[in-house]
N, CA, C and O atoms as CSV, one atom per row, in Angstrom:
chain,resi,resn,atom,element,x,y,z
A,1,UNK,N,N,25.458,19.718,-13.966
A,1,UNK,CA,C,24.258,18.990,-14.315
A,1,UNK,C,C,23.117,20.013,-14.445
A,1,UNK,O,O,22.950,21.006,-13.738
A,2,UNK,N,N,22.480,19.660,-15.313
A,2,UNK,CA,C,21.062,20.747,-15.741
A,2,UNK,C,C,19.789,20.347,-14.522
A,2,UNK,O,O,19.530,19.364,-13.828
A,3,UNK,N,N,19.308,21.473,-14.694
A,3,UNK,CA,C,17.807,21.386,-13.989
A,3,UNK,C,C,16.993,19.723,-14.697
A,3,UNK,O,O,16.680,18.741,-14.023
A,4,UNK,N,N,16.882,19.845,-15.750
A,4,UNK,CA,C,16.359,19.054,-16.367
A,4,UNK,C,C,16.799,17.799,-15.649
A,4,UNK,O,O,16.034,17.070,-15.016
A,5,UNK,N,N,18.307,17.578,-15.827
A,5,UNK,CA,C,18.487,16.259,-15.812
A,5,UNK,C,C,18.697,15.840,-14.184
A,5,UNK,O,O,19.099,14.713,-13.897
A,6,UNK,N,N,18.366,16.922,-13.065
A,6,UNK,CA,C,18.521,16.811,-11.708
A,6,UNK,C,C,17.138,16.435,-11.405
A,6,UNK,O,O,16.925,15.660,-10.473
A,7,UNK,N,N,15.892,17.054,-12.315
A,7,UNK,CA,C,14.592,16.778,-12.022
A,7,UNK,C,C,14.382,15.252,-13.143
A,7,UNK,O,O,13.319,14.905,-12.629
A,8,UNK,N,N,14.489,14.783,-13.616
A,8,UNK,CA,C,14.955,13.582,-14.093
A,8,UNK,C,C,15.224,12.702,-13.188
A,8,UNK,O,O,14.400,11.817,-12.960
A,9,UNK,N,N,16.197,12.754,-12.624
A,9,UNK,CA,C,16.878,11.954,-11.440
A,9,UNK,C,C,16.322,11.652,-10.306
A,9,UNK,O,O,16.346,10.544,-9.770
A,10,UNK,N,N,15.375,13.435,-9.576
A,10,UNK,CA,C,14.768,12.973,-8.666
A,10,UNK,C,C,13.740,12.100,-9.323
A,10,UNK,O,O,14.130,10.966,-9.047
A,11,UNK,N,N,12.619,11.989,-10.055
A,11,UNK,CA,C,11.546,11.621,-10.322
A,11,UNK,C,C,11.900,10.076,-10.561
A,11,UNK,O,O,10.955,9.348,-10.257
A,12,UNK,N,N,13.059,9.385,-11.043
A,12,UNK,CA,C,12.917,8.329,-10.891
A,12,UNK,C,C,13.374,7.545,-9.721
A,12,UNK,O,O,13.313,6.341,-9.470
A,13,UNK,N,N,14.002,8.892,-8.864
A,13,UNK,CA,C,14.313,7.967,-7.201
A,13,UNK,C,C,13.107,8.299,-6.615
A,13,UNK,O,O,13.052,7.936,-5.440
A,14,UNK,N,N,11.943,8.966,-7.102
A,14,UNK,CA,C,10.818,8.537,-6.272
A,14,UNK,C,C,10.119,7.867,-6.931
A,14,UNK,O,O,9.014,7.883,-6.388
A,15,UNK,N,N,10.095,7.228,-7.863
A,15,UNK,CA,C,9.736,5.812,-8.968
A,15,UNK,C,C,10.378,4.727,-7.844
A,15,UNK,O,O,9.926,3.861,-7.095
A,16,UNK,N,N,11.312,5.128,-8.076
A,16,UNK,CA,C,12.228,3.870,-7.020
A,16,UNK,C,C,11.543,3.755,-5.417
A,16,UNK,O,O,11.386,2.816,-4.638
A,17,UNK,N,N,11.391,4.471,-5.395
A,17,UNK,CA,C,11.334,4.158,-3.716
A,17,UNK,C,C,9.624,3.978,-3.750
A,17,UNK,O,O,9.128,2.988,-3.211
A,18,UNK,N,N,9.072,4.635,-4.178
A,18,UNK,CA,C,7.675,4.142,-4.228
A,18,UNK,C,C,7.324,2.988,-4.732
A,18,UNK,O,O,6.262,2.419,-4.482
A,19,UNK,N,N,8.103,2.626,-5.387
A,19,UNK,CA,C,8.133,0.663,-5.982
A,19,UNK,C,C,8.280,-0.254,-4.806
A,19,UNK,O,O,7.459,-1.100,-4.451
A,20,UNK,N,N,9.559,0.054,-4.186
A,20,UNK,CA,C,9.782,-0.636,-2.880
A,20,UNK,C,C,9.005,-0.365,-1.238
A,20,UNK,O,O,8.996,-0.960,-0.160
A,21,UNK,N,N,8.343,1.011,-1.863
A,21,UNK,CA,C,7.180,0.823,-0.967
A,21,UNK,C,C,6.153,0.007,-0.657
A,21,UNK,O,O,5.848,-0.682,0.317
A,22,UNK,N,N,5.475,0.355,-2.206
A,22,UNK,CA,C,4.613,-0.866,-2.401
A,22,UNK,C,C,4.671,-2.195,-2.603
A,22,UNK,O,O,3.675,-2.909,-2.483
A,23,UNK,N,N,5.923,-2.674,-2.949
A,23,UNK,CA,C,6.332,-3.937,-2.607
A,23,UNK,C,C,5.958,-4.124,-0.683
A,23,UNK,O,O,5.081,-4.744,-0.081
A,24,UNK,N,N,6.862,-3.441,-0.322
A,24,UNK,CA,C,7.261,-4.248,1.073
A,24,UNK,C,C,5.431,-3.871,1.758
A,24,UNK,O,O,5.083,-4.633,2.660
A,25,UNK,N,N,4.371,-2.750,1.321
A,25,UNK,CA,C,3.130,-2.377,1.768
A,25,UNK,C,C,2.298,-3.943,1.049
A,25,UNK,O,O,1.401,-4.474,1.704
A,26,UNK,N,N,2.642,-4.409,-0.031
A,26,UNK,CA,C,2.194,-5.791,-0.951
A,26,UNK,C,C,2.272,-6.461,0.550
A,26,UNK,O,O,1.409,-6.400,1.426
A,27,UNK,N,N,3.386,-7.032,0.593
A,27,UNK,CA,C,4.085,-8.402,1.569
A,27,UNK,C,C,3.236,-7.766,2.791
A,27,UNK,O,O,2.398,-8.630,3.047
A,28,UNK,N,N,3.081,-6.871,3.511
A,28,UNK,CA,C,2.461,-6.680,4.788
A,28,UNK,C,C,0.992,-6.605,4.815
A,28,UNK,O,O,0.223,-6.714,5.770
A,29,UNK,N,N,0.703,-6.339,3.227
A,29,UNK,CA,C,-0.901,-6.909,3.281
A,29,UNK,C,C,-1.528,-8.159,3.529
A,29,UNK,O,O,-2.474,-8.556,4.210
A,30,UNK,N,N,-0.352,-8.850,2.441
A,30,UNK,CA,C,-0.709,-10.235,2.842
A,30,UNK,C,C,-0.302,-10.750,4.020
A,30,UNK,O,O,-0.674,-11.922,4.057
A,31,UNK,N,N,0.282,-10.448,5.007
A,31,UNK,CA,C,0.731,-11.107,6.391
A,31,UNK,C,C,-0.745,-10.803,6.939
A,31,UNK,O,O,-1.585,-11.607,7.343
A,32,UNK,N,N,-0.810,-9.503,6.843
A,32,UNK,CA,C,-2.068,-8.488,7.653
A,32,UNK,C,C,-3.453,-9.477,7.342
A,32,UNK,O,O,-4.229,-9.917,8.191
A,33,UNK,N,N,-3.493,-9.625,6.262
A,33,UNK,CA,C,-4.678,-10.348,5.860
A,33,UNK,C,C,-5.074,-11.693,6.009
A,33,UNK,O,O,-6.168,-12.214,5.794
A,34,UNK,N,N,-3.504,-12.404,6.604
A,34,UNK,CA,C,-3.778,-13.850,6.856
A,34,UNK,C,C,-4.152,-14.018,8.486
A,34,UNK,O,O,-4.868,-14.863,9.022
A,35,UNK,N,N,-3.345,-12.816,9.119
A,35,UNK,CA,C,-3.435,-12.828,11.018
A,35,UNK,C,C,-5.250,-12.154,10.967
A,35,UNK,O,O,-5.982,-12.495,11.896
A,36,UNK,N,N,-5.731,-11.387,10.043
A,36,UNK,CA,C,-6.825,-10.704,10.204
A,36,UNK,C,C,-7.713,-11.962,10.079
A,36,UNK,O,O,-8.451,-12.402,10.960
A,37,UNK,N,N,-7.565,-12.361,9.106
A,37,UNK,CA,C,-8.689,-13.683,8.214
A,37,UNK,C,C,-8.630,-14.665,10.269
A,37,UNK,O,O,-9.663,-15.046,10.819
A,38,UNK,N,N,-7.400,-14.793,10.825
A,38,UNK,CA,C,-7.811,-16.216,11.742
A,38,UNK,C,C,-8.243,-15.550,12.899
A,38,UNK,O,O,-8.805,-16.346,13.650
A,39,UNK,N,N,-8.193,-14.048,13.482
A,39,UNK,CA,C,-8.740,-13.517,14.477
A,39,UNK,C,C,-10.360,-13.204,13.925
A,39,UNK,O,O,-11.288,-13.313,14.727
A,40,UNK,N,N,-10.549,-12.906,12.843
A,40,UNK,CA,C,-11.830,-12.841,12.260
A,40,UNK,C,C,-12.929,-14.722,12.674
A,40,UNK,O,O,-14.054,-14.969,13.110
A,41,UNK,N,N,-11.729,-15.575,12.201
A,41,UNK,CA,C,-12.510,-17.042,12.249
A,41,UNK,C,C,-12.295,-17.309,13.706
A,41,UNK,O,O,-13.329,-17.933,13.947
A,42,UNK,N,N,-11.674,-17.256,14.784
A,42,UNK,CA,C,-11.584,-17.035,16.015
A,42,UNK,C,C,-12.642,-16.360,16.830
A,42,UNK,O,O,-13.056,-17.024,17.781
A,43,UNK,N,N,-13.240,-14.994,16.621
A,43,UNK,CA,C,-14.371,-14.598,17.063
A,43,UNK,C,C,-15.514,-14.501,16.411
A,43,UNK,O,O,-16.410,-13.667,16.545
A,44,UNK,N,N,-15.373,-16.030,15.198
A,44,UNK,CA,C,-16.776,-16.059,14.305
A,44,UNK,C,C,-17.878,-16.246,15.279
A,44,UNK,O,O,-17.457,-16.686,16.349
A,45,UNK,N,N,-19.055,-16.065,15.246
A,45,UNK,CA,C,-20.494,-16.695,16.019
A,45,UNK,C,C,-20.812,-15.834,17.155
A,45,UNK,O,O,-21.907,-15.467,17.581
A,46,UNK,N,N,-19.671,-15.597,17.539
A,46,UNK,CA,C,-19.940,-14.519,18.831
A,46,UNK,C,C,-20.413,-13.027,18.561
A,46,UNK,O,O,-20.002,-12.227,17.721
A,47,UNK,N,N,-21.609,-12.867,19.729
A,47,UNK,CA,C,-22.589,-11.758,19.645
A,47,UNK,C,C,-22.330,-10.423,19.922
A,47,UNK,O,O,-23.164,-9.531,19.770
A,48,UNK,N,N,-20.884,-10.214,20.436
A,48,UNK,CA,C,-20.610,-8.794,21.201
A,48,UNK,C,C,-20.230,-8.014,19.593
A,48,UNK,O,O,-19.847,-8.338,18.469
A,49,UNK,N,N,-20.669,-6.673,20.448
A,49,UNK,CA,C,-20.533,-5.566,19.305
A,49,UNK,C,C,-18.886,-5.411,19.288
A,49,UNK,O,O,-18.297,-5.062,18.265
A,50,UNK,N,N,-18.313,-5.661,20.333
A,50,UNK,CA,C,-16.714,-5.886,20.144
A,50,UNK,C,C,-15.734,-6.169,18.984
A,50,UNK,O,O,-14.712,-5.758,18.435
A,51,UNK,N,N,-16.794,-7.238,18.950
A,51,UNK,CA,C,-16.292,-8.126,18.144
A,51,UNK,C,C,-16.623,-7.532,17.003
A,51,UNK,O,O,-15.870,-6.706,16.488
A,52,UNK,N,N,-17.724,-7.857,16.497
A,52,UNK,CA,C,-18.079,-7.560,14.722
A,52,UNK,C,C,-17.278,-5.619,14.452
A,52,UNK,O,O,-16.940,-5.062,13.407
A,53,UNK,N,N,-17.245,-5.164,15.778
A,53,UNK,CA,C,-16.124,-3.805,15.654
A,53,UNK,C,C,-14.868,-3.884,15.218
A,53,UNK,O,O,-14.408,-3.209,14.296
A,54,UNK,N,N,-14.190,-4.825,15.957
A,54,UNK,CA,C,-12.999,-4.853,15.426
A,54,UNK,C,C,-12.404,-5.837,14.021
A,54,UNK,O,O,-11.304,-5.813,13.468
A,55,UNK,N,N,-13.569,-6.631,13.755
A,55,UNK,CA,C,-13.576,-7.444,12.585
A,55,UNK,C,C,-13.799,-6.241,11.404
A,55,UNK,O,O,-13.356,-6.449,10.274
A,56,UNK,N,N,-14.515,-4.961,11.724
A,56,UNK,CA,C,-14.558,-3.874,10.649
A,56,UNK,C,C,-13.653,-3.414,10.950
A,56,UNK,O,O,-13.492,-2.814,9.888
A,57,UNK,N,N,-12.981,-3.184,11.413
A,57,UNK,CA,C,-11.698,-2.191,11.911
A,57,UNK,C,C,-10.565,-2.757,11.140
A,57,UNK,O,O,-9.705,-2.122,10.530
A,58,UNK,N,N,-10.690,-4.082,11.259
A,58,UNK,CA,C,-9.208,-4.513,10.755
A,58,UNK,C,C,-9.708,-5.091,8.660
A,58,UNK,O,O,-9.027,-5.536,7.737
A,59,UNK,N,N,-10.992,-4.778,8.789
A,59,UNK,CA,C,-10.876,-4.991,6.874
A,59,UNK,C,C,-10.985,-3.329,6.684
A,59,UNK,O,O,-10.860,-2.975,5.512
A,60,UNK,N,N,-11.143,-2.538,7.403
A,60,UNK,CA,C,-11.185,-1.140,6.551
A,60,UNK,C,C,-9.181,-0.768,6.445
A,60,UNK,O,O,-8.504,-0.279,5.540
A,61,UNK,N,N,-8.814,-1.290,7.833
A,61,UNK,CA,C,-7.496,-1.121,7.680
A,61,UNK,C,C,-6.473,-1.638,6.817
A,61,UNK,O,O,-5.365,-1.126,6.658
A,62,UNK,N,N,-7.203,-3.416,5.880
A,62,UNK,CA,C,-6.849,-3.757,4.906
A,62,UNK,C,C,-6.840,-3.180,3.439
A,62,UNK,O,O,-5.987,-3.074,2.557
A,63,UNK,N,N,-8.225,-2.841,3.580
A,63,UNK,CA,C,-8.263,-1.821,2.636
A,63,UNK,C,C,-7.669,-0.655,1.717
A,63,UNK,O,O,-7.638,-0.413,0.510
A,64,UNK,N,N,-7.155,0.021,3.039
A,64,UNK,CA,C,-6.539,1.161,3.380
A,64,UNK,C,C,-4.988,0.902,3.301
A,64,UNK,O,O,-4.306,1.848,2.906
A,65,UNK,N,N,-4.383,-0.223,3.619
A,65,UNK,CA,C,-3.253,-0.623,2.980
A,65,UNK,C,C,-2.624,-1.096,1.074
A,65,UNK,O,O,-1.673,-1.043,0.294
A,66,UNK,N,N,-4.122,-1.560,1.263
A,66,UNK,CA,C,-4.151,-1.567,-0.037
A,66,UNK,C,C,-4.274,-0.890,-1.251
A,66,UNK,O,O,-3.819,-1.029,-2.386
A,67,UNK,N,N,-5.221,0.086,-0.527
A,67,UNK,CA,C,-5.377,1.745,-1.828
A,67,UNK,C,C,-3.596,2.374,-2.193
A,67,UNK,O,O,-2.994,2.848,-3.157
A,68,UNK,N,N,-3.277,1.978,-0.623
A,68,UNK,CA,C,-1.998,2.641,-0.382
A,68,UNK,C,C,-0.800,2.171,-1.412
A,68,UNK,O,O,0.066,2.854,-1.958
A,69,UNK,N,N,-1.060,0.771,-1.479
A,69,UNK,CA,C,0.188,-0.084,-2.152
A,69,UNK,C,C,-0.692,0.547,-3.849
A,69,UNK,O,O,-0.033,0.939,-4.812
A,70,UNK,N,N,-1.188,0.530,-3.841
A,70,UNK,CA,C,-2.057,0.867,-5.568
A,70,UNK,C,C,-1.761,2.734,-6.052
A,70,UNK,O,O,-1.616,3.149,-7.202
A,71,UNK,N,N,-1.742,3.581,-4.740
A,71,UNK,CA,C,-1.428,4.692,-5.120
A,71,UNK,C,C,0.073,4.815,-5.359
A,71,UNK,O,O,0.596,5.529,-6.214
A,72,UNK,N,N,0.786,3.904,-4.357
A,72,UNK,CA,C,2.742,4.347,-4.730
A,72,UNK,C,C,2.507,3.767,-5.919
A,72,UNK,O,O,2.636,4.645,-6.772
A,73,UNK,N,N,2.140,2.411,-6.571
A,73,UNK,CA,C,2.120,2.441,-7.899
A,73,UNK,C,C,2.122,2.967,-9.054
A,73,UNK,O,O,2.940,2.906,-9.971
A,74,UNK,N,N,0.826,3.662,-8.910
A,74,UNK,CA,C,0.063,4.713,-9.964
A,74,UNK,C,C,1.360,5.848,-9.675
A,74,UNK,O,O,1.974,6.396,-10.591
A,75,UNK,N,N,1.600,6.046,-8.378
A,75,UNK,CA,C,2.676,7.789,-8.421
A,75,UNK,C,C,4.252,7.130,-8.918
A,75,UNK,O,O,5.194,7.800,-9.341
A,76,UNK,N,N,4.217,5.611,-8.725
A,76,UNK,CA,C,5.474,5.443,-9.510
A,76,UNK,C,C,5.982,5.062,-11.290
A,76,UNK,O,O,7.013,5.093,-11.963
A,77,UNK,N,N,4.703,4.752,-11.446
A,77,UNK,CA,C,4.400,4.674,-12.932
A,77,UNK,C,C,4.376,6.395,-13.586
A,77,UNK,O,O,4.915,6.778,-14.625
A,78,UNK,N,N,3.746,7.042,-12.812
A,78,UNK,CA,C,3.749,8.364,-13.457
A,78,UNK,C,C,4.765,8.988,-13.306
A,78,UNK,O,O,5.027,9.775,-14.215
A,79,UNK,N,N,5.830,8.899,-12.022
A,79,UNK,CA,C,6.980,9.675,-11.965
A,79,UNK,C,C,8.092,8.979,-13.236
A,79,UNK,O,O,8.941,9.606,-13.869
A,80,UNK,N,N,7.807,7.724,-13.331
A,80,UNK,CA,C,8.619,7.403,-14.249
A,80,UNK,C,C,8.409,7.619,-15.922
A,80,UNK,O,O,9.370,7.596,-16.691
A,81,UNK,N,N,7.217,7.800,-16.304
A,81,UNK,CA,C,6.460,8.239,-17.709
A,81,UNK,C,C,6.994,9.661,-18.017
A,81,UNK,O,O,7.427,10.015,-19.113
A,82,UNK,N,N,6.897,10.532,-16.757
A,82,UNK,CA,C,7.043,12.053,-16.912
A,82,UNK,C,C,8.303,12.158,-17.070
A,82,UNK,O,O,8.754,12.867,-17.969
A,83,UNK,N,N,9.138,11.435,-16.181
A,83,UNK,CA,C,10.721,11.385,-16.021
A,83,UNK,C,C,11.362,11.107,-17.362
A,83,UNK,O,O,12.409,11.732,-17.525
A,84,UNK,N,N,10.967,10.265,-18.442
A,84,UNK,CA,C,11.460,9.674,-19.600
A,84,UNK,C,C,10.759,10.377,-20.977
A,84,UNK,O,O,11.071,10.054,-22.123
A,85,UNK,N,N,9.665,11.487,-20.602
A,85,UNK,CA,C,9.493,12.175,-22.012
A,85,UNK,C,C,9.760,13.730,-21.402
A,85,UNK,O,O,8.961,14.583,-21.788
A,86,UNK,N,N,10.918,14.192,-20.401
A,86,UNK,CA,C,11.246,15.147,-20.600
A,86,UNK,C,C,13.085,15.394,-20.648
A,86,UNK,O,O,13.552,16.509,-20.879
């Protein structure tokens, strides 16, 4: 097997696996975001800095899951573009 077609191969098993990354990082956003959303409505009204702390804590961490599921994307779309015009 050629260089070519070994670097071929890898690039679309990391197409692959970065797909099923961001799939299964998808599904744990949305779990993340439904347990976040009722601990958020759970310590609505209340005055402690605790609180409105960890209500930022857990949307920056949504966030941050989410860039995540959007970057395996973008790196699996590109491993697979590069993979098929060489």
């Amino acid at each position: 097997m050629s260089d070519v077609q070994r670097l071929k191969e890898q690039l679309h098993h990391i197409a692959s696996d970065a797909n099923q990354a961001g799939g299964g990082l998808a599904g744990f956003k949305l779990r993340f975001t439904q347990s976040s959303q009722q601990v958020q409505a759970l310590i609505a009204g209340t005055t402690t800095g605790a609180d409105r702390s960890i209500a930022e804590i857990l949307d920056a961490a949504g966030r941050a899951v989410e860039q995540a599921a959007e970057s395996l994307a973008i790196a699996s779309a590109a491993c697979a573009r590069y993979a098929d015009q060489i």
